[in-house]
C-alpha positions in Angstrom: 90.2 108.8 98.0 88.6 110.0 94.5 85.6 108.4 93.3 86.8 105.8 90.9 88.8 104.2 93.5 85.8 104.0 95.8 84.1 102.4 92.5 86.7 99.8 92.2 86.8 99.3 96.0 83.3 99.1 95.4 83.4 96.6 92.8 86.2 94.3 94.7 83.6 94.0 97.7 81.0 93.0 95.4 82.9 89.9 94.3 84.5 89.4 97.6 80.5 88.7 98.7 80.0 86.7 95.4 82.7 84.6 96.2 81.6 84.0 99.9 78.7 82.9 98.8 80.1 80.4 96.3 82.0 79.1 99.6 78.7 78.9 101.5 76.6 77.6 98.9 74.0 80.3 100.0 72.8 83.6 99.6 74.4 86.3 101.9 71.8 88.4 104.1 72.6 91.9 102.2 69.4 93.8 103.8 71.2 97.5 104.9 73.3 97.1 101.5 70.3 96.8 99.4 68.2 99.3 100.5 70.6 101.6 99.4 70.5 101.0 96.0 74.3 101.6 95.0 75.6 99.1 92.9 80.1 98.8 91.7 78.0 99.6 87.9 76.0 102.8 89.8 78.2 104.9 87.8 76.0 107.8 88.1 75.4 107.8 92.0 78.0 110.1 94.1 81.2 109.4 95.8 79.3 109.4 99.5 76.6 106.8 98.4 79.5 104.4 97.0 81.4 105.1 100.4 77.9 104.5 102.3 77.4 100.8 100.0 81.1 99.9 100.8 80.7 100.0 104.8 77.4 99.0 104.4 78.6 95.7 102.3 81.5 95.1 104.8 79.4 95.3 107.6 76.7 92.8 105.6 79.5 90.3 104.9 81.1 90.4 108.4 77.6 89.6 110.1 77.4 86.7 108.0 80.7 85.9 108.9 80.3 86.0 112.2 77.3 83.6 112.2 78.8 81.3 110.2 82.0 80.9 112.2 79.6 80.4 115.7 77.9 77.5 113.6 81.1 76.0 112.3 82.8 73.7 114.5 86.9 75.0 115.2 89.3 72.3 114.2 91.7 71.5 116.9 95.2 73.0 116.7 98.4 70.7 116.6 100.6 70.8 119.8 
């Protein structure tokens, strides 16, 4: 994969996380992605750190996921 598709990749995750927490009315717990410092708009940073902020974003937004589906009650399924 070249870099602009990790960029746009990049930049679909982003709003992927905005829009998850649009859902939850919350902020999303984003600590490892942060610390990196690698934003979609990070034009400048290389091909590795985008590829580093994309698992680190997936792995960010999954957590929460996680958490938030233990907390959620599960709807019964129709027999």
């Amino acid at each position: 994969m070249n870099k602009q598709a990790f960029l746009h990749l990049h930049g679909l995750l982003a709003e992927v996380s905005e829009q998850y927490e649009s859902r939850i009315s919350g902020d999303l717990e984003l600590d490892e992605y942060e610390t990196l410092d690698t934003r979609p708009t990070s034009i400048h940073k290389s091909k590795d750190d985008h590829k580093a902020a994309m698992f680190a974003l997936a792995r960010d937004i999954t957590s929460d996921m996680e958490i938030d589906s233990e907390t959620e009650p599960v709807a019964p399924t129709a027999d």
